[in-house]
VEXDREN-2710 file (C-alpha; in Angstrom, 1 decimal):
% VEXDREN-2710
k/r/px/py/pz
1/UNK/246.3/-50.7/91.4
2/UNK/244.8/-53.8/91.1
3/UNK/241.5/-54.3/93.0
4/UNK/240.3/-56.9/95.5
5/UNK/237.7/-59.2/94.1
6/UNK/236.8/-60.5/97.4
7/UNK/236.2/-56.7/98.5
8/UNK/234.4/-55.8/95.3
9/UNK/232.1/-58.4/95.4
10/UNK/231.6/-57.5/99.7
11/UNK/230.5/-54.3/98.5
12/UNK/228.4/-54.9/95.5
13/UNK/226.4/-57.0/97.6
14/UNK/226.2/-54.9/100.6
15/UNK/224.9/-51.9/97.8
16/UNK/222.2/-54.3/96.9
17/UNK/221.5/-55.3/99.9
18/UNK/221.0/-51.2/101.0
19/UNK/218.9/-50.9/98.0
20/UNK/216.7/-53.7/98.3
21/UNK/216.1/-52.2/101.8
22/UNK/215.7/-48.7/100.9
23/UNK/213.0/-49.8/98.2
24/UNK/211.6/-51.2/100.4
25/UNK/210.4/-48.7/103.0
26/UNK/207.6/-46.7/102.5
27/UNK/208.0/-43.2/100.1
28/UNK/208.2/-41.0/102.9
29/UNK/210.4/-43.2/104.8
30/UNK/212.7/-43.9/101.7
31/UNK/212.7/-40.1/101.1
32/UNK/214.1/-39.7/104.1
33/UNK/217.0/-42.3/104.3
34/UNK/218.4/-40.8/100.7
35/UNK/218.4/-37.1/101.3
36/UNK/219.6/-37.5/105.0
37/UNK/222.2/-39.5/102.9
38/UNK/222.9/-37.3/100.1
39/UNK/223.7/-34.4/102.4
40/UNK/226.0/-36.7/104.2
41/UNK/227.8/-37.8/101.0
42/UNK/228.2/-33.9/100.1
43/UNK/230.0/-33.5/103.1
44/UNK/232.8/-36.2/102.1
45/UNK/235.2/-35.3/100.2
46/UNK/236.5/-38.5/99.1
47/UNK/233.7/-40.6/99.1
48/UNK/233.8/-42.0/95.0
49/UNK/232.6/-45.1/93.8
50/UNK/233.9/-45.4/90.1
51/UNK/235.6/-41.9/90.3
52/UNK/231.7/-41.0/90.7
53/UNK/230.8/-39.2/93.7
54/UNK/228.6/-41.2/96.1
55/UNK/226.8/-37.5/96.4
56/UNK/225.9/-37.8/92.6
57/UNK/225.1/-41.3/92.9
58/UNK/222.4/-40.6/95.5
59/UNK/220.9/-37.7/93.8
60/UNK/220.3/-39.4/90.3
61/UNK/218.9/-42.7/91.7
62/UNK/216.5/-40.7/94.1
63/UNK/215.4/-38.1/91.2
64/UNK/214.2/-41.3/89.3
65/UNK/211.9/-42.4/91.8
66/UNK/210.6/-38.7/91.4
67/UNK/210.1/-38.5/87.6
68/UNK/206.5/-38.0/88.0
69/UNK/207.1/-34.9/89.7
70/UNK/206.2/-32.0/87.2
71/UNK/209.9/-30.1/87.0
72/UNK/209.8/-26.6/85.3
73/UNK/213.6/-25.0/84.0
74/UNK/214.4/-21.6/85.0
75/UNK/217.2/-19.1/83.4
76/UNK/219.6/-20.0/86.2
77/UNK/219.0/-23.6/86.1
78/UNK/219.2/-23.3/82.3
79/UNK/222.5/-21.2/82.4
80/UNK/224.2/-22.7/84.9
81/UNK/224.7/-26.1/82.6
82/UNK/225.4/-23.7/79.8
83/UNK/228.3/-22.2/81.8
84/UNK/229.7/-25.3/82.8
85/UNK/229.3/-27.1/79.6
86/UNK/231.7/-23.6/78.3
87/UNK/234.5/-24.8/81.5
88/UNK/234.4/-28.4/80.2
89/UNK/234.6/-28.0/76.6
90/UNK/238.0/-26.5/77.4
91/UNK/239.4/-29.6/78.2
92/UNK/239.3/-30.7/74.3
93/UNK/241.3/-27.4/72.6
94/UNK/243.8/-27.1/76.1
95/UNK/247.5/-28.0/75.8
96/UNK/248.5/-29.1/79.2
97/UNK/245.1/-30.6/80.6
98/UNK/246.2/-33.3/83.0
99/UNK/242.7/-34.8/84.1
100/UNK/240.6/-35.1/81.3
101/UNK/238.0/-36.9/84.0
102/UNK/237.4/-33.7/85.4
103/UNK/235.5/-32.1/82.9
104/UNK/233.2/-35.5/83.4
105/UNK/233.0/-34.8/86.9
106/UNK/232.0/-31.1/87.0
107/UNK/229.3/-32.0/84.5
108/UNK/228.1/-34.5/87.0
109/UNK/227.9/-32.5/89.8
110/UNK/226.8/-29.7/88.1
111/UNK/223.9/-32.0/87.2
112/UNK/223.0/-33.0/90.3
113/UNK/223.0/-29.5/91.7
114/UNK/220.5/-29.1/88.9
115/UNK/218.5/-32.3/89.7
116/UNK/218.4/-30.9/93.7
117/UNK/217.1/-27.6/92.3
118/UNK/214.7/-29.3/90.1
119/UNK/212.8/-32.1/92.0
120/UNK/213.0/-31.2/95.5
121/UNK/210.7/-29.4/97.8
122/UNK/211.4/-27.1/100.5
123/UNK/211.1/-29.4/103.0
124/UNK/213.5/-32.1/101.3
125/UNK/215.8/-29.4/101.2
126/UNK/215.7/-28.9/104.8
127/UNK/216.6/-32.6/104.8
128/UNK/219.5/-32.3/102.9
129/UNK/221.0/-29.9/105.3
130/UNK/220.0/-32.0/107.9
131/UNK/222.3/-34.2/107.0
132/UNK/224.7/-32.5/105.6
133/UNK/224.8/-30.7/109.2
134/UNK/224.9/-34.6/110.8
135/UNK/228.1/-35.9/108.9
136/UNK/229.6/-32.7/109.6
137/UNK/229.2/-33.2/113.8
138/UNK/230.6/-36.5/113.5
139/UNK/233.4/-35.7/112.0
140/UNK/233.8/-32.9/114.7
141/UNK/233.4/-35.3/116.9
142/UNK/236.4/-37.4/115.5
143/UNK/238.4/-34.4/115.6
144/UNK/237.6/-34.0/119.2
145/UNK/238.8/-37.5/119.5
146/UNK/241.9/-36.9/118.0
147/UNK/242.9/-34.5/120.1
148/UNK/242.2/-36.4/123.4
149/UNK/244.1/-39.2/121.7
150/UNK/241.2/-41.5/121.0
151/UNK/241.2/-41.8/117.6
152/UNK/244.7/-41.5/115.4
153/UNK/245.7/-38.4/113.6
154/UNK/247.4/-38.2/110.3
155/UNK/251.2/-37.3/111.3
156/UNK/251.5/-35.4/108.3
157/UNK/249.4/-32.4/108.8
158/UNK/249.6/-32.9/112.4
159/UNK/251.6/-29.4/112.2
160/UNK/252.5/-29.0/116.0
161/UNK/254.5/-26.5/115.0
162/UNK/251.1/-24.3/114.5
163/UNK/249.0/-25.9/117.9
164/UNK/250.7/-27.4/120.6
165/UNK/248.1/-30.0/120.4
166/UNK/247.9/-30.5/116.8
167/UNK/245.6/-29.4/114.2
168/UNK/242.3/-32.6/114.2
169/UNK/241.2/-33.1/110.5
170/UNK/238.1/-35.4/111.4
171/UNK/237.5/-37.3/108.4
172/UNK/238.9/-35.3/105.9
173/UNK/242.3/-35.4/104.4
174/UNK/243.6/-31.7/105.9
175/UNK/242.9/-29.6/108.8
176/UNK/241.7/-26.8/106.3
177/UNK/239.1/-29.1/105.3
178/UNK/237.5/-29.5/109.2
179/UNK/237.8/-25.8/109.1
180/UNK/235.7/-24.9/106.1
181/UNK/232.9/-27.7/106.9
182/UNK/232.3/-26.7/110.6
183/UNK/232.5/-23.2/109.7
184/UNK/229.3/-24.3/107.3
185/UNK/228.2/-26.3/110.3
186/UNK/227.8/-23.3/112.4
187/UNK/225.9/-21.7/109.7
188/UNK/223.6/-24.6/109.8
189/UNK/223.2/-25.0/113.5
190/UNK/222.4/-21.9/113.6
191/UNK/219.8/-21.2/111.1
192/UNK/218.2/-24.6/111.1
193/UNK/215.0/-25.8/112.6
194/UNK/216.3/-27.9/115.0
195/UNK/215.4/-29.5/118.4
196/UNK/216.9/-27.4/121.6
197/UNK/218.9/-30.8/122.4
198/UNK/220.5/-31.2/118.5
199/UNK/221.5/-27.4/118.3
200/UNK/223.5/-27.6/122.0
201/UNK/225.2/-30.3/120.7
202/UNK/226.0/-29.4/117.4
203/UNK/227.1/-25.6/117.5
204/UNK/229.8/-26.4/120.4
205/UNK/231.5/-29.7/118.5
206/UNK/231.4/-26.9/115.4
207/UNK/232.3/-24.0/116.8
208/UNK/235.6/-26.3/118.8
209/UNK/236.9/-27.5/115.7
210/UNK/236.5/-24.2/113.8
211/UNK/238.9/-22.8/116.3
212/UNK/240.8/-25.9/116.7
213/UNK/241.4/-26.9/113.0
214/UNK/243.9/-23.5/112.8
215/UNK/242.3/-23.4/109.4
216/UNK/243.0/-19.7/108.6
217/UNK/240.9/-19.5/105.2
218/UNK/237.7/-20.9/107.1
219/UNK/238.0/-18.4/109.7
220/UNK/238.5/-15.7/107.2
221/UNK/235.1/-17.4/105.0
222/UNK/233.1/-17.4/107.9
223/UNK/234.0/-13.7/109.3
224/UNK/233.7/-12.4/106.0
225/UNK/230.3/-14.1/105.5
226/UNK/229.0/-13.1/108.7
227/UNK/229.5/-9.7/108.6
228/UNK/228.4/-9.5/105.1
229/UNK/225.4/-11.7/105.6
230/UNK/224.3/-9.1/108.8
231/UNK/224.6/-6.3/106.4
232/UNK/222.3/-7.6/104.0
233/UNK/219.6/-9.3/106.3
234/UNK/219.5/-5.4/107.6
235/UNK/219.1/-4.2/105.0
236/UNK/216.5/-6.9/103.4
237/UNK/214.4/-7.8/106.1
238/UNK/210.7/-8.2/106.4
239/UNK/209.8/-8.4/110.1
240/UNK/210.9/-9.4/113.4
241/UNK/213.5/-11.6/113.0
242/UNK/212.6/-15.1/114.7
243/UNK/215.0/-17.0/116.6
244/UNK/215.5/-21.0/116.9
245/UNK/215.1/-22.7/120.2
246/UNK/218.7/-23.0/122.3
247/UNK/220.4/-20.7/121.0
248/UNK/221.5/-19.2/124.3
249/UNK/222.3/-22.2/125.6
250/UNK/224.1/-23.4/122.7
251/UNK/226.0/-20.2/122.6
252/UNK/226.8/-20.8/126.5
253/UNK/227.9/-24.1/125.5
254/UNK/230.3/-23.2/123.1
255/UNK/231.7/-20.6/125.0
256/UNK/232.8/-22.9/127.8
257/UNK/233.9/-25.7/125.2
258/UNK/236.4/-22.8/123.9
259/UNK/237.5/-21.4/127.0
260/UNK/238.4/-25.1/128.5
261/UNK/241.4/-25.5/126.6
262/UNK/242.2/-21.9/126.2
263/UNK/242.3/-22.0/130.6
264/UNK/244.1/-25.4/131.1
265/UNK/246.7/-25.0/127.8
266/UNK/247.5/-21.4/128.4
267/UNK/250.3/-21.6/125.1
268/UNK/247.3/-22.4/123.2
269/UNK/246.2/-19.0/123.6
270/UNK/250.1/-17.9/122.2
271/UNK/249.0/-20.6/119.2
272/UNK/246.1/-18.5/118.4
273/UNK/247.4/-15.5/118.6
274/UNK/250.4/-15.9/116.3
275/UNK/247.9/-18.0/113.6
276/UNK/246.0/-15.0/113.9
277/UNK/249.3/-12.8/112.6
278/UNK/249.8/-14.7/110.1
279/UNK/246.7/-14.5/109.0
280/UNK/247.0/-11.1/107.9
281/UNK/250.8/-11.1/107.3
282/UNK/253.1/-13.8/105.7
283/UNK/256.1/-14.1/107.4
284/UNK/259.6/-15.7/106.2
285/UNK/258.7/-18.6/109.1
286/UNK/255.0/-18.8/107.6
287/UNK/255.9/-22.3/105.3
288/UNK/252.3/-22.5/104.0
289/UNK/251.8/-19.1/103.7
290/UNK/255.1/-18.6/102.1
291/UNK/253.9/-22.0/99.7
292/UNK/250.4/-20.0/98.9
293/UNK/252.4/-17.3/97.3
294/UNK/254.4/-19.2/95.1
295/UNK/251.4/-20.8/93.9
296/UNK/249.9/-17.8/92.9
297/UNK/252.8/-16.9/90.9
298/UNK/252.7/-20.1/89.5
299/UNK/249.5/-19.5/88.4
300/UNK/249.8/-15.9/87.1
301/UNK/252.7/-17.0/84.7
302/UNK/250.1/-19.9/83.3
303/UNK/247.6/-17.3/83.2
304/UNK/250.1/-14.7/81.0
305/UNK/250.8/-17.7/78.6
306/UNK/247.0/-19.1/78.2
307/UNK/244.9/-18.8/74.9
308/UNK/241.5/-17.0/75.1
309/UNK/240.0/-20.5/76.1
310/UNK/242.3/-21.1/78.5
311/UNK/244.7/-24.3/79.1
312/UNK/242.5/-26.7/79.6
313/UNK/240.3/-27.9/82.6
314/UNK/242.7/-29.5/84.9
315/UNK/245.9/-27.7/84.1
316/UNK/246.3/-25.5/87.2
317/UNK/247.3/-28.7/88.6
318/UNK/250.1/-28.6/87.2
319/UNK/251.8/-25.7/89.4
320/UNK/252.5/-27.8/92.7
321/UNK/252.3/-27.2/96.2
322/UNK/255.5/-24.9/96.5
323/UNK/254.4/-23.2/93.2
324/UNK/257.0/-24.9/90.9
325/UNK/255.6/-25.8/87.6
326/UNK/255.1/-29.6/86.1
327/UNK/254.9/-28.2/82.1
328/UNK/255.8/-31.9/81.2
329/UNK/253.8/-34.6/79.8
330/UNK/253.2/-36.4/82.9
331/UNK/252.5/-32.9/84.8
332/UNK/251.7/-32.9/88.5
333/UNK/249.2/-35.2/91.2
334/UNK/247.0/-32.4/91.4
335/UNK/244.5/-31.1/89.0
336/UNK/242.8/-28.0/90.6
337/UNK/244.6/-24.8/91.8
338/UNK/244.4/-23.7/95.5
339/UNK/242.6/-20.2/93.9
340/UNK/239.3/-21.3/92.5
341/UNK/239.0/-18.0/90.1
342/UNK/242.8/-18.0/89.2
343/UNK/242.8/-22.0/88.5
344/UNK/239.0/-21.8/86.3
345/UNK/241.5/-18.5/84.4
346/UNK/243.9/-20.7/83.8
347/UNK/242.2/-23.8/82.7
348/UNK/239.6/-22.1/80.7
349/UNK/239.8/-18.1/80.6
350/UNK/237.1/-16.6/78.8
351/UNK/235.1/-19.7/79.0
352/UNK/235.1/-19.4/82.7
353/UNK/234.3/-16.0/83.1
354/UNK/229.8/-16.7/82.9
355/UNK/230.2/-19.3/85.2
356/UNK/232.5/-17.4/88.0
357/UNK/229.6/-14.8/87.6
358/UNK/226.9/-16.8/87.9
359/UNK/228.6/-18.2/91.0
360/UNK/228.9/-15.0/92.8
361/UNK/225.7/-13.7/91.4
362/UNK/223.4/-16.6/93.4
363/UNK/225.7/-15.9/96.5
364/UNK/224.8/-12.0/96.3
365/UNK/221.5/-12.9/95.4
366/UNK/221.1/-16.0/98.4
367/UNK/223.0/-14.3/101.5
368/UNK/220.2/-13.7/103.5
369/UNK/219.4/-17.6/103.1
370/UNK/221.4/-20.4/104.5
371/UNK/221.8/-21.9/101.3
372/UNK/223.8/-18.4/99.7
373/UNK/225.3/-18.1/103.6
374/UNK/226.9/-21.8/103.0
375/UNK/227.9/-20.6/99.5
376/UNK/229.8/-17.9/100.4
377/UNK/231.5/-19.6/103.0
378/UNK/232.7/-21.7/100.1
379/UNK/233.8/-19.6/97.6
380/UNK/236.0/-17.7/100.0
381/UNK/237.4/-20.2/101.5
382/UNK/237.9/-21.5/98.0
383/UNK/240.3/-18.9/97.2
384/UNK/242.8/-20.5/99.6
385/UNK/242.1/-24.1/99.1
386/UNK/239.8/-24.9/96.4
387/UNK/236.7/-26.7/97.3
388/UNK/234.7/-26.2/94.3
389/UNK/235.3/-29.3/92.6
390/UNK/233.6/-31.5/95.9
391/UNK/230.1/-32.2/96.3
392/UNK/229.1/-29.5/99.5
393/UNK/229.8/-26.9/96.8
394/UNK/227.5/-28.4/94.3
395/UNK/225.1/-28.9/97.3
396/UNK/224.9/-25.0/97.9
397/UNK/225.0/-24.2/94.1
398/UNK/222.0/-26.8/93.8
399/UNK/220.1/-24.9/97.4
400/UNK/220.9/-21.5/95.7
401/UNK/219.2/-22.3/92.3
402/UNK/216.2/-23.4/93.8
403/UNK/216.0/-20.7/96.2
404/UNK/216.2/-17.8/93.0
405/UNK/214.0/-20.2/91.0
406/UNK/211.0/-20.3/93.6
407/UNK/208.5/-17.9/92.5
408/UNK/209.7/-16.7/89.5
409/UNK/208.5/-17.2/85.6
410/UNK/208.9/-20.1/84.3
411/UNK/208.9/-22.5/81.3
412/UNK/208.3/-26.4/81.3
413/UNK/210.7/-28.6/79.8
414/UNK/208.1/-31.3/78.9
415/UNK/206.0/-31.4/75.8
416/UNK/206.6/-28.5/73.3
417/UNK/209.1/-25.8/73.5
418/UNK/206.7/-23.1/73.7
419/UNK/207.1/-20.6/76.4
420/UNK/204.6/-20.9/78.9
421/UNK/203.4/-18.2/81.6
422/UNK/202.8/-19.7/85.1
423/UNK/204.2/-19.6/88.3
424/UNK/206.1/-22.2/89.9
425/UNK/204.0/-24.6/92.3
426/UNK/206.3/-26.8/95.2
427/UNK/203.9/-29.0/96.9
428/UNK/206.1/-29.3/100.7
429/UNK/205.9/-32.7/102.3
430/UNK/202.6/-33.1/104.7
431/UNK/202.7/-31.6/108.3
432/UNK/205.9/-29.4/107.4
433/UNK/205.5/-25.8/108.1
434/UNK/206.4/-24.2/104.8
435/UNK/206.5/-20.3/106.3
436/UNK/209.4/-21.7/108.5
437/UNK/211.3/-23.7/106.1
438/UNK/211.1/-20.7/103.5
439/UNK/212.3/-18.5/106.7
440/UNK/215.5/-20.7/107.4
441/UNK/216.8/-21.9/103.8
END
């Protein structure tokens, strides 16, 4: 598709104009701006300059300005680039790889979770989620939108045949995206540090479009996560358990922004309930549920036919949306399965297998934090429609590494390679409270 100079050059010089501005605010100031920004960028799903996440972009221009930071590597840290170099390498020996970009993209991101685990301090972090948490209410806010009419919804996963209103998809491409990133919203509303003011308005608007979205798989992630993340906080904790500022309000909000519609579209309540059914059934009339089957056996016959490395990173794509299967050389428009384990089996089998480990390992290890709460939202979510090839999953792989890596032996990646005993020392940005950041990430 050929591009626009006019448009190109508009937005080359509006990027240097940002930069020049960003440069030239003072370092706490400039911090600010790019890690409120690169938690925004992780919660877009399309948002690619060059095929390049923005998210990345952000995360390796910001960890320049930090080089003089002393970084140390941990094992995680360490095995987490070795276990996705093993996923990429796949790309090279597989026979029906469609995307060989991929690869280049997963190394990317999983460098800049890396670079987020690396270089940032607790308190950055907390900015991060901060705005990661903003983007994701103002989307909710669009999708609030769309359903009053204010804002136009995309006809084709409108799906009135599932709400009588329509299913809001803020400014993702699908309802099932709204659904995952407000379920992670929640999460963050309610474990953040956060004004009385911003948590009122943000866990309603979440909370809404969690319901709203008719995004089964995010209702299923966040149950799932919650009742698992209670079990292990029991059984973990330290303490009294300390509780944010309005969340009694906010929970009264959100109750009333539920039971609005619920009261004045009384169907809506026959929506949710047969949504719900299908939830834990598939029925002949369930279309998508019906479709998530056939792409499962789509993916199991792959799977039965794959060498020990797999068929390359991108070739799950290649079973479509209704499950039939594109085995020719152009193949299909998608390169990632809707099951994140079954796709990584297909595309690179054994190679895969460290990395899914890893990946439920720092969610086991993280659930008590919002970091491992957020990535087990993901993952499970994931294994209806894949999300771990978009920047909010690198974002909580990146919060999860440096949550395991804090405190722990460690060994410095500068001068020799020597082995060297010492603890790691995070130095949090001035006035922050460190005990209550450590408490809520």
């Amino acid at each position: 598709m050929p591009t626009d100079p006019l448009l190109m050059a508009t937005v080359a010089l509006c990027s240097a104009a940002g930069i020049a501005i960003i440069l030239s605010l003072s370092p706490a100031k400039r911090n600010w701006v790019i890690l409120t920004s690169v938690g925004s960028a992780a919660s877009l799903v399309n948002l690619q300059f060059g095929s390049i996440h923005v998210f990345t972009i952000l995360i390796f221009g910001w960890s320049l300005l930090q080089l003089s930071r002393r970084v140390s590597m941990t094992f995680p840290i360490t095995f987490l680039l070795l276990t996705v170099a093993f996923v990429a390498t796949s790309v090279i020996a597989g026979d029906l790889a469609t995307n060989p970009l991929l690869a280049v993209q997963m190394l990317l991101l999983a460098t800049s979770a890396v670079l987020l685990a690396l270089f940032t301090t607790s308190a950055e972090r907390l900015t991060v989620m901060k705005g990661a948490l903003g983007m994701i209410v103002l989307s909710g806010s669009y999708g609030i939108g769309q359903l009053a009419g204010i804002f136009p919804s995309r006809e084709h996963v409108l799906h009135l045949d599932v709400s009588e209103i329509g299913r809001p998809s803020g400014f993702w491409p699908e309802p099932d995206w709204l659904g995952m990133y407000c379920a992670i919203g929640l999460v963050l509303a309610w474990r953040l540090p956060l004004a009385r003011w911003q948590r009122v308005i943000a866990l309603p608007i979440c909370g809404l479009m969690w319901v709203l979205s008719f995004a089964r798989a995010a209702w299923i992630a966040l149950i799932v996560t919650a009742i698992v993340g209670a079990i292990v906080v029991v059984i973990s904790r330290n303490g009294k358990a300390k509780h944010g500022r309005g969340r009694i309000a906010a929970l009264v909000v959100t109750a009333a922004a539920l039971a609005a519609p619920i009261y004045f579209l009384p169907s809506l309540t026959d929506n949710l309930i047969v949504r719900l059914q299908r939830t834990l059934t598939v029925r002949q009339d369930d279309i998508s549920g019906e479709a998530r089957l056939q792409q499962l056996d789509g993916l199991w016959y792959l799977a039965r036919h794959s060498p020990w490395h797999g068929h390359g990173l991108s070739a799950a794509g290649r079973v479509g949306v209704s499950g039939n299967l594109y085995l020719d050389e152009a193949g299909s428009a998608n390169s990632v399965a809707s099951n994140w384990v079954l796709g990584l089996w297909v595309d690179a089998r054994l190679l895969a297998v460290p990395f899914i480990l890893l990946i439920f390992a720092l969610t086991v290890f993280c659930l008590q934090h919002t970091a491992g709460q957020v990535l087990s939202i993901i993952i499970v979510s994931s294994f209806f429609s894949n999300a771990t090839f978009v920047p909010i999953f690198w974002l909580a792989v990146g919060l999860c590494l440096a949550v395991v890596s804090n405190d722990r032996q460690v060994y410095s990646i500068a001068g020799s390679n020597q082995l060297s005993r010492k603890r790691e020392v995070r130095s949090d940005v001035r006035h922050a409270d460190p005990g209550r950041i450590r408490q809520n990430l």
